[in-house]
N, C-alpha and C positions, 0 to 999 in steps of 0.2 A: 356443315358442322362448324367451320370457321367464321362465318358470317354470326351463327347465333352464339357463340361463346363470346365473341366481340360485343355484341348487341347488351349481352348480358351485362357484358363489364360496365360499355355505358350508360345502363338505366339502373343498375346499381349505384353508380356513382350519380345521376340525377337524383334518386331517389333520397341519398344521402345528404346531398345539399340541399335538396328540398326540407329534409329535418332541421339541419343548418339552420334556415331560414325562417322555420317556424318556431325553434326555440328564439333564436335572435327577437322572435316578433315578440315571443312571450317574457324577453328578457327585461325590454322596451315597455312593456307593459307593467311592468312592475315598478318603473324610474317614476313617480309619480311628478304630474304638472301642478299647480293651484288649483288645481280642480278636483274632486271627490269622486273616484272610484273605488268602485268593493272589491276588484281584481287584485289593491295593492294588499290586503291582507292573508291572499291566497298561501303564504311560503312563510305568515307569522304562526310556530308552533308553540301548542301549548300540552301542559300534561295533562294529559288523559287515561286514569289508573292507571300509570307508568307506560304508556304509549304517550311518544310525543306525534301530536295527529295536528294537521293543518288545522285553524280557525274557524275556516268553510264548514270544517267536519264535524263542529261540536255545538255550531252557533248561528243563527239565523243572520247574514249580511245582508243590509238593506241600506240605499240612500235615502237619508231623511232631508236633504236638500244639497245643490251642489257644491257644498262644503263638507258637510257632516255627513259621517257614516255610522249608521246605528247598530249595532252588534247585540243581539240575543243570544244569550247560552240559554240552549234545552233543559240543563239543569242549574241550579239557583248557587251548587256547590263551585261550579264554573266562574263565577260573575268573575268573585276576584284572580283567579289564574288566569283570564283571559284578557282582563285589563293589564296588569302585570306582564303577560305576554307580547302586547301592543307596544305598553311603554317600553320595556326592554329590544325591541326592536331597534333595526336599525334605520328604521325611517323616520326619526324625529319629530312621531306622533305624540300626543297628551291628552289620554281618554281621558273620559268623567262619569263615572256611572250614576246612573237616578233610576233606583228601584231594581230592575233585575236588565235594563239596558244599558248598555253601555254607548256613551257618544263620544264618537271620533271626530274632534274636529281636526279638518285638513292647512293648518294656517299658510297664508300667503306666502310667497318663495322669495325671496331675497335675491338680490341681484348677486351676490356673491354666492349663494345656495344655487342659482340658478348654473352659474359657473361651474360649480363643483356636478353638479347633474351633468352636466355637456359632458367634460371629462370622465365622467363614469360612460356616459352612454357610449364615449367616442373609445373606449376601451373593451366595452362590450360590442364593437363594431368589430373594431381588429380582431377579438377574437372570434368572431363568426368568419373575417374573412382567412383565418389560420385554419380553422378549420375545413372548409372549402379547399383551401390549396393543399392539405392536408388526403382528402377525399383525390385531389385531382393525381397529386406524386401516389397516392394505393392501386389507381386504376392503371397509370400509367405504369407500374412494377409490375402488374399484374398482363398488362398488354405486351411488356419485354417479354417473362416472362413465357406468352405462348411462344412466340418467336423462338427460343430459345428450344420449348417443348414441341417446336417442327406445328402448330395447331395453327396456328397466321403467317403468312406474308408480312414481309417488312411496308411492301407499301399497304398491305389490309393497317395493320399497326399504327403508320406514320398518320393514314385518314380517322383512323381512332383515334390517334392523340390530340387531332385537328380539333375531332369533333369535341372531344374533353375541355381541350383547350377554350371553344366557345361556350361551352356548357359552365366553365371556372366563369369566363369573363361574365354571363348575363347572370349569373348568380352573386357578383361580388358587384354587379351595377345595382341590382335588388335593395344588397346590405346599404349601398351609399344612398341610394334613391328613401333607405325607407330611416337611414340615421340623418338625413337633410331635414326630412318632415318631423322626427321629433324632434330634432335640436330647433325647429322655427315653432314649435309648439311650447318649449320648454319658454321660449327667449319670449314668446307674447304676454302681454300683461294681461 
């Protein structure tokens, strides 16, 4: 019984930084480079008969080369809310609608822009790795815890916080391994 309570706590807590990880990717994803992807429009909302509903949800996203992104609204009443939407963003886009598409073009990054991305991203690091150490001090409460409630051994305990503890480190190596490759993505001309 003490072995699988323990187990628990640990694949609980992997399972947790594995979310970590995947938002962080998805956060990352959103930092846009000089290059034109349809992912950065994923979290631009627009109204939708008084739902504010993603982008994705109301408009065909398409690249029309690797600059420009072409945006179709399903309906014609959309064009201008969703251009409005784009531009009021805070990504520093400036659509252009011709006929019922709308085009996004992605303009090149500025060496100073490109600076200010780094610091976003390198902020959106720290907080993935707060989070993670965050998941690591839940498990470990929860590990005293049994100890306390007679369910673990202190040394069942000390080997699970061992193992938490490598489970923190190779998840906060992840964050830096995968904030390394965008900041040398961001920095490529």
């Amino acid at each position: 019984m003490a072995d699988q309570t323990i187990a628990d706590v640990k694949k609980s807590a992997e399972q947790k930084m594995q979310k970590t990880i995947e938002a962080f990717k998805s956060d990352l994803g959103k930092v846009r480079t000089g290059r034109a992807h349809t992912g950065i429009l994923d979290h631009v909302m627009v109204d939708y008969y008084g739902n504010m509903t993603p982008v994705p949800q109301v408009a065909n996203v398409t690249l029309i080369d690797s600059r420009t992104i072409g945006v179709q609204p399903w309906e014609k009443n959309l064009v201008g809310k969703v251009e409005k939407a784009i531009r009021d963003s805070d990504l520093g886009l400036n659509p252009a609608t011709q006929g019922d598409v709308i085009r996004v073009p992605t303009p090149a990054l500025t060496e100073e822009r490109r600076r200010d991305l780094i610091k976003v991203i390198k902020g959106e690091g720290e907080n993935a790795r707060v989070a993670v150490r965050n998941v690591r001090r839940d498990a470990n409460t929860t590990l005293k815890d049994m100890i306390k409630n007679k369910i673990a051994s202190e040394d069942e305990e000390r080997r699970a916080q061992d193992d938490v503890q490598k489970l923190t480190d190779k998840f906060i190596a992840e964050i830096d391994k995968l904030l390394q490759a965008k900041e040398a993505d961001l920095m490529a001309i």
